[in-house]
C-alpha positions, 0 to 999 in steps of 0.5 A: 611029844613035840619039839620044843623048839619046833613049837617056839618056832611054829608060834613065831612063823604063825604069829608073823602070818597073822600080824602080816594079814592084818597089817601088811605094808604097815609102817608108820608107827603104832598106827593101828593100835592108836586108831582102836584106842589100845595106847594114849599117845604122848603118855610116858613121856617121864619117868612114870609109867600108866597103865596104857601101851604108849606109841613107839617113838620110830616105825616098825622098820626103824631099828632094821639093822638089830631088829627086823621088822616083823619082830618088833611088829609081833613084838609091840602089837602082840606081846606088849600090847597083852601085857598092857591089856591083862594089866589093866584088867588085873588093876580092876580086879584088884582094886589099883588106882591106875591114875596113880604111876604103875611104878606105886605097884611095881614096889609092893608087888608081893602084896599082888597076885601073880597075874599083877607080877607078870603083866605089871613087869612085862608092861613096865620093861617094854615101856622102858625097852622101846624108850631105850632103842632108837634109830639114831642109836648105838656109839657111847654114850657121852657127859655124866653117864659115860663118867658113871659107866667107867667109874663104875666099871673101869671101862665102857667096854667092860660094861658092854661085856658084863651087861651082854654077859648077864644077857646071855648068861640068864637061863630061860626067859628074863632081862639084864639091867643096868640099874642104880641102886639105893647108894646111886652106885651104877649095877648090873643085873638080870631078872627072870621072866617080867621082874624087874629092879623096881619090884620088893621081892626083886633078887636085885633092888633099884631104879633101872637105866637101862634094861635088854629084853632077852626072851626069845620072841625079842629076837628068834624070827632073825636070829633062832637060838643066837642069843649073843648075836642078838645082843651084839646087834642090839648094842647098835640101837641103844638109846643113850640119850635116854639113858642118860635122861634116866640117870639125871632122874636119879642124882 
């Protein structure tokens, strides 16, 4: 029987092969998928979310010192841009008005099939995951969401132990999240698999802030199996202007 992670690391190497073929030297961001007409660009730009892979708001190389480029280029082209794609097809199937926020179906996915589950969170959490990275992240965050985060936690750096806690202490594939919940208390929580704090059936229940990516395609061509390393790196990449964006949607 073959290695599991022997396989993993196959599929990667593979992956970054193919995604290098076809476009290599391929910088300027989303340009491929925006000429074959995969994502609308300028959507999700709010708080809601559609039903199309929007562009990613920096190049491929911009967030190189968490993430290195062919990582995110697999990671968006591949990953997310299925996610996007099985979405809608589930949407059809199913009868979903995707004029509608994707956030409608996300609340009452128990009503859904398992193929609306995964494709509907894996497309919604990347959406958000790429809003919240930026080249020009990292540091603290400053004004009301600083305030919440210490109220809430006693310290920022508190924080960033629990919220790296719940990363790397999520077995297999999943998310940690800062979230709010119903009594705009500030949490922290981690979903398996593409769930998420939106979804009815969801162990945990709210609006999330701020969500990390911790399955292993996030992060295994540079860091293999270190977890945790990833997550230190990604701290330097956070977003929090639209983490604090995200809050005053919410108070």
């Amino acid at each position: 029987m073959q290695n599991t992670s022997t396989t993993r690391r196959t599929f990667l190497a593979e992956s970054a092969k193919t995604v290098l073929a076809v476009g290599a030297g391929m910088v300027a961001t989303g340009s491929l998928l925006q000429s074959c007409g995969i994502f609308k660009k300028g959507q999700g730009s709010n708080m809601h979310t559609d039903f199309s892979q929007t562009e990613l708001p920096y190049a491929y190389n911009g967030l190189e010192r968490a993430i290195d480029v062919q990582t995110m280029e697999i990671h968006y082209t591949k990953h997310a841009a299925a996610y996007a794609t099985n979405l809608r097809e589930a949407a059809v199937a199913e009868g979903v008005d995707m004029k509608k926020p994707l956030e409608d179906v996300l609340e009452k996915i128990s009503k859904y099939s398992a193929k609306m589950r995964n494709n509907a969170g894996g497309h919604y959490n990347h959406e958000l995951f790429w809003k919240s990275l930026s080249p020009d992240g990292g540091g603290k965050p400053q004004g009301t969401l600083l305030k919440a985060i210490e109220q809430s936690f006693n310290s920022f750096d508190s924080f960033k132990t629990q919220m790296a806690d719940a990363g790397k202490n999520r077995f297999g594939s999943g998310w940690a999240w800062l979230y709010v919940d119903k009594d705009k208390k500030l949490l922290i929580g981690s979903t398996p698999n593409q769930d998420n704090p939106l979804m009815n059936l969801s162990d945990i229940k709210g609006f999330p802030l701020l969500g990390l990516d911790v399955w292993e395609h996030a992060y295994y061509l540079r860091y293999q199996n270190r977890r945790a390393d990833y997550i230190n790196a990604w701290w330097s990449v956070v977003n929090w202007k639209y983490v604090q964006q995200r809050l005053d949607s919410q108070v």
